[in-house]
C-alpha positions, -999 to 999 in steps of 0.1 A, spaced: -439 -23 279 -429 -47 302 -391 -47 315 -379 -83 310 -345 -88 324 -317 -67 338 -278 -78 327 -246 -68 346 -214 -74 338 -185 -99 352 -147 -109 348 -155 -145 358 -193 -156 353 -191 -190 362 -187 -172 398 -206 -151 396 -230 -177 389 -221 -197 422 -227 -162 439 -262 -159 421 -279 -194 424 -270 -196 461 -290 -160 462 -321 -183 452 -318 -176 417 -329 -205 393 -302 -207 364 -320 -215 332 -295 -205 300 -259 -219 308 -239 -202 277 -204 -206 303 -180 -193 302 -194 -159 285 -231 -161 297 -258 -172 320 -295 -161 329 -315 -171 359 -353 -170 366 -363 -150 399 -381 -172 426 -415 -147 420 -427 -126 389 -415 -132 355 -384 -110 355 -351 -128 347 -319 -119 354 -281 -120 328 -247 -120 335 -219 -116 306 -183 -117 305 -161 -88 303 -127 -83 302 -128 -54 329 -157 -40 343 -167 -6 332 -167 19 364 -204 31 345 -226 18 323 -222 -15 327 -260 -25 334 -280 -32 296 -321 -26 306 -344 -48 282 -381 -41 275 -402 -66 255 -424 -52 231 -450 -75 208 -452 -45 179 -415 -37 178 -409 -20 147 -447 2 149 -429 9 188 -397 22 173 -411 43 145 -434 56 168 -409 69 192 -385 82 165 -413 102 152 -414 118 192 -375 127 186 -362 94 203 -327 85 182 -318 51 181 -276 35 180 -295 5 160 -331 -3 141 -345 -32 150 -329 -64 136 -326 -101 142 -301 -116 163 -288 -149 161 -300 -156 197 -336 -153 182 -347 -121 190 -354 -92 173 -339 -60 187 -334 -22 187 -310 -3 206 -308 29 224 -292 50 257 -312 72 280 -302 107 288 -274 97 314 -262 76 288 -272 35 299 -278 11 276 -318 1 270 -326 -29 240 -363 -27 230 -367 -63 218 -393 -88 204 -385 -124 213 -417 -145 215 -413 -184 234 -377 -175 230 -377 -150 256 -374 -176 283 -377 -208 262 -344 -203 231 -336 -234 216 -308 -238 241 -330 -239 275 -316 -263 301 
């Protein structure tokens, strides 16, 4: 597995998007005023931010790992005992998903996505 990008939450993201690229971050999806993910300066990892009403005092950080064989992954794990909150499925966004917590209950997405991982037809 490979972990692809962390997302945290925010009331206002087009400020926390000010906050972000003056960090060094490189923005590279601009879905304001509900989303935006940047590209770190070194490695491959990228980094989201989505809007929320109010931010949750827990649980508001979503971990994503890419995997090529999604599906084989997911059967695989269920047969070890993992439970799932969702099977894999595609999203409109392009990629095809599963969804799960860890034992102290954060959110994890096991997730195909291909060129559209960092390239969706809606790259700036």
């Amino acid at each position: 597995m490979n972990l692809n990008q962390i997302t945290i939450s925010s009331i206002d993201v087009a400020k926390a998007t000010e906050f972000y690229t003056t960090l060094g971050l490189r923005l590279i999806v601009d879905a304001l005023p509900r989303y935006v993910r940047f590209e770190c300066p070194d490695g491959d990892a990228t980094f989201s931010i989505h809007q929320v009403e109010k931010i949750s005092e827990s649980h508001n950080v979503t971990l994503y790992f890419e995997n090529d064989e999604l599906d084989e992954t997911v059967r695989t794990l269920q047969a070890k005992g993992i439970q799932f909150t969702s099977l894999p499925e595609d999203k409109s966004w392009k990629w095809r998903e599963a969804y799960l917590n860890d034992l102290d209950g954060n959110k994890l997405i096991l997730f195909k996505a291909g060129e559209n991982r960092k390239n969706p037809p809606w790259w700036i």
